[in-house]
Each structure stands twice: as C-alpha cells, then as structure tokens.
C-alpha positions in Angstrom: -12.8 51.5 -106.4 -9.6 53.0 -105.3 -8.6 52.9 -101.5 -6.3 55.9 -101.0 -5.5 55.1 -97.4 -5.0 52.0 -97.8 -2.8 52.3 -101.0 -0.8 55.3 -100.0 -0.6 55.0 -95.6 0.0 51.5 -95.2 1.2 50.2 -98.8 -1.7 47.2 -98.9 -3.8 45.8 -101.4 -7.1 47.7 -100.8 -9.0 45.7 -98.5 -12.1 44.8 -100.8 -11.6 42.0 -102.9 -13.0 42.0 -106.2 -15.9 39.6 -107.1 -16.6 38.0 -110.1 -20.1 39.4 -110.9 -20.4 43.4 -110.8 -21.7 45.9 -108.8 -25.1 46.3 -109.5 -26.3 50.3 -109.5 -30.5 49.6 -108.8 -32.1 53.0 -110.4 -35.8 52.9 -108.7 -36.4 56.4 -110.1 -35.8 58.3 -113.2 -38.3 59.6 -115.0 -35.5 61.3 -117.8 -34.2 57.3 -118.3 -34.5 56.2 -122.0 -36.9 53.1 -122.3 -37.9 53.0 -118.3 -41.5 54.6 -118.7 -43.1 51.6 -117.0 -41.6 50.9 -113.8 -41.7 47.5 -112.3 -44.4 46.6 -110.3 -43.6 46.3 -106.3 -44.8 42.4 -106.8 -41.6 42.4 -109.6 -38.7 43.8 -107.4 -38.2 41.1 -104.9 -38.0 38.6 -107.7 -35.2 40.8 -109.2 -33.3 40.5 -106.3 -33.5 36.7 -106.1 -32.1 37.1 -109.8 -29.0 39.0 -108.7 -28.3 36.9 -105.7 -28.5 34.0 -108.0 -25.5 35.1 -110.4 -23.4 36.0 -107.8 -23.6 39.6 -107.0 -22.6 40.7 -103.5 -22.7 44.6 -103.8 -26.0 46.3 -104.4 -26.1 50.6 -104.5 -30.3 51.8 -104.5 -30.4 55.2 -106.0 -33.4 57.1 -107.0 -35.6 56.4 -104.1 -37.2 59.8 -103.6 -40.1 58.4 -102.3 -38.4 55.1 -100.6 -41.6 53.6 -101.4 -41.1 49.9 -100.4 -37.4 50.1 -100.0 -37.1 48.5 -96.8 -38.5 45.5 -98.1 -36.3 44.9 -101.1 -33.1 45.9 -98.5 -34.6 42.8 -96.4 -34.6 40.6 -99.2 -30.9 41.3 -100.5 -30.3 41.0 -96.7 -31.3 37.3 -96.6 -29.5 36.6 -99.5 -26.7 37.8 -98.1 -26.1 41.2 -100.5 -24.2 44.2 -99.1 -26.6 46.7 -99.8 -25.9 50.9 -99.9 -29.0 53.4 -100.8 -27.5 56.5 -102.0 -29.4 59.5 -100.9 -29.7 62.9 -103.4 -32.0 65.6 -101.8 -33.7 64.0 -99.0 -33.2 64.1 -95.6 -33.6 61.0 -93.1 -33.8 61.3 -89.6 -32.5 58.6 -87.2 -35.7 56.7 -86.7 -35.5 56.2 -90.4 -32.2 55.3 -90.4 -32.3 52.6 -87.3 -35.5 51.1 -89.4 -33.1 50.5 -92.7 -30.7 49.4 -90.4 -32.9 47.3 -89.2 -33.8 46.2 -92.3 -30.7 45.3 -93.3 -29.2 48.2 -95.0 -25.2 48.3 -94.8 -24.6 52.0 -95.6 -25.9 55.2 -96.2 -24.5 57.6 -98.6 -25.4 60.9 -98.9 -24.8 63.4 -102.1 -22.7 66.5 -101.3 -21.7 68.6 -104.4 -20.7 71.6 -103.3 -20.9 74.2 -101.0 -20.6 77.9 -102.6 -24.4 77.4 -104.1 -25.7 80.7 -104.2 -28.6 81.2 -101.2 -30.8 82.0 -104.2 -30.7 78.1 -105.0 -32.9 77.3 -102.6 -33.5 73.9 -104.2 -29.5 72.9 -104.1 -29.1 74.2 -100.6 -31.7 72.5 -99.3 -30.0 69.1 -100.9 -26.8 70.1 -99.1 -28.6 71.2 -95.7 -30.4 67.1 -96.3 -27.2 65.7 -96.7 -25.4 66.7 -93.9 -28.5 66.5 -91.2 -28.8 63.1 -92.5 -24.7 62.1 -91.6 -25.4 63.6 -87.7 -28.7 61.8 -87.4 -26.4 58.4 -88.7 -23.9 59.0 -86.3 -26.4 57.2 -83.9 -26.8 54.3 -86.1 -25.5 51.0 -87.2 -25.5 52.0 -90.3 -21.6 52.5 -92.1 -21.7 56.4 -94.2 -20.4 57.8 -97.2 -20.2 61.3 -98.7 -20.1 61.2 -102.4 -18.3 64.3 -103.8 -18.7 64.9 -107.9 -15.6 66.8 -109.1 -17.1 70.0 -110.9 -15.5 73.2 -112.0 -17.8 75.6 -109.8 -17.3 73.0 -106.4 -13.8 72.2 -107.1 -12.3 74.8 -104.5 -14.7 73.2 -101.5 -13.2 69.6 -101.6 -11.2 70.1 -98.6 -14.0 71.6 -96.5 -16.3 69.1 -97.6 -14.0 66.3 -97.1 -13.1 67.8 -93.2 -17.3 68.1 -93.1 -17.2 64.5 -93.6 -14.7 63.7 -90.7 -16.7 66.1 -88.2 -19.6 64.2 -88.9 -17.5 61.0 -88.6 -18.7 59.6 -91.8 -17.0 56.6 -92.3 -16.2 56.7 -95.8 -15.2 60.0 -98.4 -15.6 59.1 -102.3 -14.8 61.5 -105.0 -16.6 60.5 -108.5 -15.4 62.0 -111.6 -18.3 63.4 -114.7 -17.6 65.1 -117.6 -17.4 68.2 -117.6 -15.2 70.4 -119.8 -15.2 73.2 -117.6 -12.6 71.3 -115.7 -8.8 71.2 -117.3 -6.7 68.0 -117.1 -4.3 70.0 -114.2 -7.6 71.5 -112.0 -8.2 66.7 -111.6 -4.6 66.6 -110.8 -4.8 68.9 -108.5 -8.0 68.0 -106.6 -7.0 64.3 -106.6 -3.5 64.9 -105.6 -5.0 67.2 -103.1 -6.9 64.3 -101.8 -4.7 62.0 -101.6 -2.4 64.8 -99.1 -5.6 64.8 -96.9 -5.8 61.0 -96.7 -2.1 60.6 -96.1 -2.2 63.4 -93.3 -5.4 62.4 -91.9 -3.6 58.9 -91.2 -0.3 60.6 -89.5 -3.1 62.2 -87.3 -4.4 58.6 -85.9 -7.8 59.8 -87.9 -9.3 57.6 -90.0 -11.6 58.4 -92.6 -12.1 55.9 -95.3 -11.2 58.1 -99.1 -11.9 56.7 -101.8 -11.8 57.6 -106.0 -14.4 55.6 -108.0 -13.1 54.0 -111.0 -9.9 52.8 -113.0 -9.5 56.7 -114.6 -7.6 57.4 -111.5 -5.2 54.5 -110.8 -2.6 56.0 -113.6 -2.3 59.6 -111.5 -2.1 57.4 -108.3 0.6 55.4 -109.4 2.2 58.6 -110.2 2.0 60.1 -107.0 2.7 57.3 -105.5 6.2 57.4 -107.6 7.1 60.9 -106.8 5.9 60.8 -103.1 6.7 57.2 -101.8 10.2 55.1 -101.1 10.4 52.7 -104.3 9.5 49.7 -103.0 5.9 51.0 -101.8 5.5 52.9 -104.7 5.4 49.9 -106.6 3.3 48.0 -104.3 1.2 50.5 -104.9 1.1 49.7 -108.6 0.8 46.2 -107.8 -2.3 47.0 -105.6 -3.7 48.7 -108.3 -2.8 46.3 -111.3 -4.4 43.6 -109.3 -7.4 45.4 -108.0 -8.6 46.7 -110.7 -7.0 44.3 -113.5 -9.1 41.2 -112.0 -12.0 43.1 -111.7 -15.6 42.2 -114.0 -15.8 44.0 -117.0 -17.9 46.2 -116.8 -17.3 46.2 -113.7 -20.8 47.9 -112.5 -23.9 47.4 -114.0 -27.1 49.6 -114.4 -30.4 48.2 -114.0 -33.3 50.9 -114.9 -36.8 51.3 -113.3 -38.3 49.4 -115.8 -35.8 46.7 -115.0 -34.0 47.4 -118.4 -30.2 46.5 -117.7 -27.3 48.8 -119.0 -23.3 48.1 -119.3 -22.9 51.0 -116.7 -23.7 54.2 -114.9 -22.9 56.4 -118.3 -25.2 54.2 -120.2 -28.1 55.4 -120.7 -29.0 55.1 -124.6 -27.6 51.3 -124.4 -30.1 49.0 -123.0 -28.4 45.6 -123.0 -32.0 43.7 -122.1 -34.4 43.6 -119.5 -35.1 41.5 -116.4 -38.5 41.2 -117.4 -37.8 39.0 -120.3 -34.8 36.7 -119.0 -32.7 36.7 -115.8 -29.8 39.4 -114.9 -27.3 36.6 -115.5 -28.5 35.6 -118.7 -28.4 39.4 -119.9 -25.1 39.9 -118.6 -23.2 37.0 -119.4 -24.6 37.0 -123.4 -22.0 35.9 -125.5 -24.0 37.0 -128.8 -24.2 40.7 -127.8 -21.2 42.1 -129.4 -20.9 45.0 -127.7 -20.6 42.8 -124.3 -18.0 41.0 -126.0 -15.9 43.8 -127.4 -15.9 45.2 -123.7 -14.8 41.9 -122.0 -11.5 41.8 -124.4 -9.4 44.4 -123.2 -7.6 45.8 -126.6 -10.9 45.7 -128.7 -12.5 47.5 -125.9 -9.3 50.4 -126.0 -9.0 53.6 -128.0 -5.1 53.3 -129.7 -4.6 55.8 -127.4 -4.1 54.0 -124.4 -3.3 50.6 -126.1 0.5 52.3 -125.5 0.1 54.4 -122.6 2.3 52.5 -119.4 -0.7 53.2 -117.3 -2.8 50.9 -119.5 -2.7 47.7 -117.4 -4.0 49.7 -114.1 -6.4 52.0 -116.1 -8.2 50.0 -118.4 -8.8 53.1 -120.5 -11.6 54.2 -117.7 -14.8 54.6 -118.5 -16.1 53.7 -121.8 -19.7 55.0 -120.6 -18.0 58.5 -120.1 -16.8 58.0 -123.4 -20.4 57.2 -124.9 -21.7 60.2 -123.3 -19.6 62.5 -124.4 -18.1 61.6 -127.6 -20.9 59.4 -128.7 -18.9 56.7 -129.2 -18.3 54.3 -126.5 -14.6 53.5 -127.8 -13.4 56.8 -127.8 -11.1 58.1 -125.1 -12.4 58.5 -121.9 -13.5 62.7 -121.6 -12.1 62.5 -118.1 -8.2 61.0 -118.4 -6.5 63.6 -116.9 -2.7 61.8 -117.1 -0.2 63.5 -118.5 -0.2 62.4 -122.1 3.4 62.8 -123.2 4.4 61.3 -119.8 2.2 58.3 -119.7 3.2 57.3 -123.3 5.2 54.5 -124.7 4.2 52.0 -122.4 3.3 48.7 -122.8 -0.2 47.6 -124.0 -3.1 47.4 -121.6 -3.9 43.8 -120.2 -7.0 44.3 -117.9 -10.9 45.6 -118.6 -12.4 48.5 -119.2 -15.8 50.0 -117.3 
C-alpha cells in the first residue's frame, strides 16, 4: 500500500509498517472461483483463523459475504487473536445497527465498493450498488468502525475520480484507495493522469487542514510516485519519498497478499485464480505458504527470477518490484510477463539499476 499523504504532505515513511506474513484477502463467496465448489463448513472457518493467527498474520480483508452468514463470529475470533480485520462490501447496503454489531464484534473497518458514477439509470443493478455504498458510509459515520472507499480505475469511470473521491470526504470516510485492473481500454497517459490527479487532491486536501486518508494499492504505482514526487517536491523530500517507498514496499512479504478461496484453497494473490497453491483443509496456511518445494513460491520470493527483463533495468525496479505478477497471469497468461498495468514511462524509466525487492 501506498500512503499518498503521508509520502507527498509530510515527507514520512507511510505509517504502516510492513509485517512479515501477508495480507490475507478471505473470499467467503464466489461461485465463478476455479476449484472452490465446496465451501467450508461454518464448523471449518474459526479453525482457519486460529491457522492464520498462528503464522503471524495481522491484517485480514473478508470479501464475498453477500449473505454475511456467520461473519460476526469469525470477526470475533480474529479479534481475540488480535487480527486487524476489514470486510469489504460490493452491492449490499448496511445500516448502522449492523454496523455498531460488527463493531461490536470486533471489526476494524468497513469498506465499501464505489466504481463509478455515470452508470446509465437503466442499470438498475449497478446503481443500486452505488446507492448501497454510499448509504452504507453515512450510516458508519455513527460508528466505531474506521471506512474506506475502494475506487477501480476503469476507462468508462475514469472522469468521476474526483467527485467520488470529494463523495468520500463528505461522508467523512476515513480512508480513499484507488486499485488498478486490467483493462485495455485505459492508455498508459489516461493512469498518469488519474493518479497524478490524485495525488493533487491529496496534497491540497492537506493544505486545507482536511484529512482524508488516499491511498494506491500496490508496488505498480511507487515508480510514477517517485516521479511526481521528483518534478513536484524540493530534492531532499523527493528523495525521502523514494526512500519511503524503497523501504515500504522493498521489505514487504512476497507475495505480499495472499488469497484464500471458499473452499479454503490458498492462492499467491488477488489475480490468481487458476493457481491454487494448496488448501487449508489438508495442512495449515503456514505450511502452504512458506513451501520451499513449490517452485513457483520460490521463483516469486527471489526477486530477478520473479522479473520480466524488462524491468530487471528499469531505475524504478527496487521500489516497483515489477507489480503484479497475478495481473500479469491474467492477462498475458504468463505470470512472468510484464505487468498489463505499468503505466511508467518506458524510455524514461530505463537504464536503471536492477531491481532488489519482491514482486506481488
């Protein structure tokens, strides 16, 4: 994760550290997901959790909980060992008695799935989603409970970031996160744009004594970042800016977020789908996800093997990582292509020394 306020207003190291064990992505629900056909059994869940507290995990992000069907309980049981837990929301609408229960039960933050707002009326299905969203960040505003708004970059949404992202400070969300997907309807300059757009808002919202937390996702963005940082900030914080970055997301786990399916099938990240590393019914989370047999683990965990030659010389490499190799998998079918998303400039970023921290 990338702290643009942080990075860019005050010149700090982001304020999370990273942790040795990943971010653990908790898919309850899809019914499209290779492999998961059987899900685990409520009696299974809570023992799951016990498996990730015992390897070290701290951050835990429920998605796919349409029907929230036992939720609170596995949300008390990361509680008591301590997890920071998120449920990420996409479509349904909770109201504040809802929200004060997961609160209640533990849950750290709620975060709430807004991608776009030019949806034609017709659509009744996607405005509804949007219309969930945002009743849902009023009806927190009452609550305990810390809030994000996620924002996918997408070619027909691209034009409402800013009035989504000033949405999200109306509604005093706490926290604005723009994820990248592929999608080749969106050019290499439309990304600049947005994200250098974003990162204007962050940096203005600051000089206005108004905080709202923005954040980009993953490594794919720390090269652009450290060039805006170059053309828009004095030397010396442009290059703790790169330091920030290098350190941040250079000590990070590689992967650095793991998938783990209905079924309780674990994958190397959120792109992963086809690549099912093991499963939590047969041996514990840490035993799948520190395997030193599985080669494709250990390709990932050394940094140059892990890297398309493309970015083995780009200068961006060390803060980058080559982003996402689940991106590439998706797109290129290859999981050591480049990333579909890299939207640095190539001739620019170029000549640089080789990259010396992990890939996601």
């Amino acid at each position: 994760m990338i702290q643009l306020d942080a990075l860019l207003c005050d010149c700090e190291h982001p304020t999370i550290a990273p942790s040795s064990a990943p971010i653990v992505e908790w898919v309850l629900e899809d019914e499209e997901l290779l492999g998961d056909r059987e899900p685990l059994l409520t009696s299974e869940r809570p023992v799951v959790i016990d498996q990730l507290a015992a390897f070290g995990v701290e951050t835990l992000r429920l998605t796919g909980t349409s029907g929230l069907d036992a939720v609170d309980e596995l949300i008390e049981r990361a509680d008591d060992h301590g997890l920071e837990t998120t449920l990420r929301t996409s479509g349904q609408q909770l109201d504040q008695s809802r929200l004060e229960s997961l609160a209640d039960s533990g849950l750290t933050r709620v975060s709430v799935l807004v991608e776009g707002l030019s949806t034609p009326r017709e659509q009744h299905t996607s405005s509804d989603a949007i219309d969930a969203a945002l009743e849902t960040l009023r009806a927190a505003d009452d609550t305990d409970l810390a809030t994000e708004l996620r924002f996918p970059l997408q070619a027909e949404s691209v034009t409402d970031m800013e009035e989504i992202y000033d949405l999200a400070a109306l509604l005093s969300a706490d926290r604005f996160r723009l994820t990248h997907v592929p999608e080749p309807e969106l050019d290499e300059e439309q990304r600049r744009r947005a994200v250098r757009r974003l990162a204007d808002l962050a940096r203005d919202a600051h000089e206005r004594g108004t905080h709202l937390e923005t954040v980009l996702s993953g490594g794919i963005d720390a090269g652009y970042v450290a060039e805006y940082a170059q053309d828009r900030l004095e030397e010396a914080c442009s290059t703790d800016v790169r330091e920030a970055l290098r350190e941040r997301l250079g000590t990070a786990p590689s992967p650095p977020v793991a998938k783990l399916g209905p079924a309780g099938r674990v994958y190397p990240g959120p792109f992963w789908d086809r690549y099912a590393l093991g499963s939590v019914r047969d041996r514990p989370f840490g035993s799948i996800w520190t395997d030193e047999s599985n080669p494709l683990l250990e390709r990932l965990r050394h940094e140059e093997a892990g890297l398309p030659d493309r970015c083995r010389g780009c200068q961006f490499g060390d803060i980058c990582s080559g982003g996402s190799r689940g991106r590439a998998l998706a797109v290129h079918d290859d999981p050591f292509e480049p990333d579909p998303v890299c939207y640095v400039d190539k001739e620019a970023a170029a000549g640089g020394s080789p990259a010396e921290s992990t890939a996601d």
